[in-house]
C-alpha positions in Angstrom: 0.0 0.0 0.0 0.9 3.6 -0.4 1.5 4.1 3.1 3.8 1.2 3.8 5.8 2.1 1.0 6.2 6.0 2.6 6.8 4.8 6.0 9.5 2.3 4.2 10.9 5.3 2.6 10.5 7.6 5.9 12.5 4.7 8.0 15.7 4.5 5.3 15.8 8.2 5.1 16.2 8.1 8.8 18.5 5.8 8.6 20.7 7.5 5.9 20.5 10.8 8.4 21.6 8.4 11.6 25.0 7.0 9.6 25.9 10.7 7.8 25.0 9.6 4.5 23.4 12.9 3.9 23.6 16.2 4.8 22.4 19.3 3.4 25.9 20.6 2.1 26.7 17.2 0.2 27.3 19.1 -2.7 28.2 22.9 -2.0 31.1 24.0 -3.6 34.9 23.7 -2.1 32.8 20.9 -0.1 34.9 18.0 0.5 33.2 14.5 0.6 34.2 11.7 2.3 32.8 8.9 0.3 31.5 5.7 2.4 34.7 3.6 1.8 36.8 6.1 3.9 34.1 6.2 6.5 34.1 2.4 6.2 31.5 0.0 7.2 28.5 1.1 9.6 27.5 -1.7 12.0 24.5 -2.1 13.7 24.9 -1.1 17.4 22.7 -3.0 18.7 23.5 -6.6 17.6 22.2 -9.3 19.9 24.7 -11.5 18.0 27.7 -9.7 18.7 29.2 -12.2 20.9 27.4 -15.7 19.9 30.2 -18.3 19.0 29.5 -19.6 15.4 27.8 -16.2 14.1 29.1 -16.6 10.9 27.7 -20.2 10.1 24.3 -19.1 11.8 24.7 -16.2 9.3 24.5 -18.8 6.5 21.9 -20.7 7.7 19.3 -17.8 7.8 20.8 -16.5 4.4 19.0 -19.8 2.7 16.5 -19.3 4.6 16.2 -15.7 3.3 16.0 -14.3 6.5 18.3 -10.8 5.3 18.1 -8.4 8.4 19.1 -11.7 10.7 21.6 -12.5 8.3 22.8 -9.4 8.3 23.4 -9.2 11.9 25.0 -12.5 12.2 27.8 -11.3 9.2 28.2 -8.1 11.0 28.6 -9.9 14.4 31.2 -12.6 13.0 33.3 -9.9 11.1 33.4 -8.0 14.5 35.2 -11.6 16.2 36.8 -11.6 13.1 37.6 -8.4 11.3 39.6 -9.8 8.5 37.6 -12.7 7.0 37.3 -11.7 3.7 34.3 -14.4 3.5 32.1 -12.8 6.2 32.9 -9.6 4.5 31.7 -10.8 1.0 28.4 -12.8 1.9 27.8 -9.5 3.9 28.2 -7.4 0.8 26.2 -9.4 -1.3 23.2 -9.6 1.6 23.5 -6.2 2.1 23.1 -6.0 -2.5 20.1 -8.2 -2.0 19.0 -5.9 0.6 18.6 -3.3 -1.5 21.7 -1.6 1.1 23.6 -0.5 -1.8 25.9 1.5 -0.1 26.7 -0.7 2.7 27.1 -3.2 0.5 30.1 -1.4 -1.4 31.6 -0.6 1.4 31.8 -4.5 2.8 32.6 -5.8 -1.0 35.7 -3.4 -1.1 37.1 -4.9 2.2 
């Protein structure tokens, strides 16, 4: 309906204002952008996963399932145990594509 898809919209512009995606003088000139892949990756800060042994293969599980917000937090929660596993960093990228999360999913893709 019309009014889920505005509240849907409402909720990812909120969320876009919350991780400094936007602001007013984006574009103004001399104004210097940081683009998201110096900012780097924005996790959620309240993960109940954050410290659950095994995140990473509970991450998988719920990605065939097709679960994407769970699976999301379980990639974010095993790249925090593990910030250099390029394989928790990619299956985030692509669940954060899938997502429709383009920009977060650049960001994980490039690391």
């Amino acid at each position: 309906s019309d009014t889920e898809f505005w509240d849907k919209m409402q909720a990812e512009w909120e969320e876009m204002a919350r991780r400094n995606w936007i602001s007013e003088n984006q574009e103004a000139p001399g104004h210097v952008t940081i683009s998201t892949i110096e900012k780097g990756y924005y996790f959620h800060t309240e993960n109940p996963f954050k410290d659950r042994p095994g995140a990473f293969e509970e991450g998988l599980k719920k990605m065939k399932e097709g679960d994407l917000p769970v699976t999301i937090l379980y990639l974010e929660a095993a790249i925090l145990q593990e910030p250099n596993d390029a394989e928790a960093w990619q299956f985030l990228g692509i669940t954060q594509a899938e997502n429709e999360n383009e920009q977060a999913a650049i960001v994980a893709l490039q690391r």
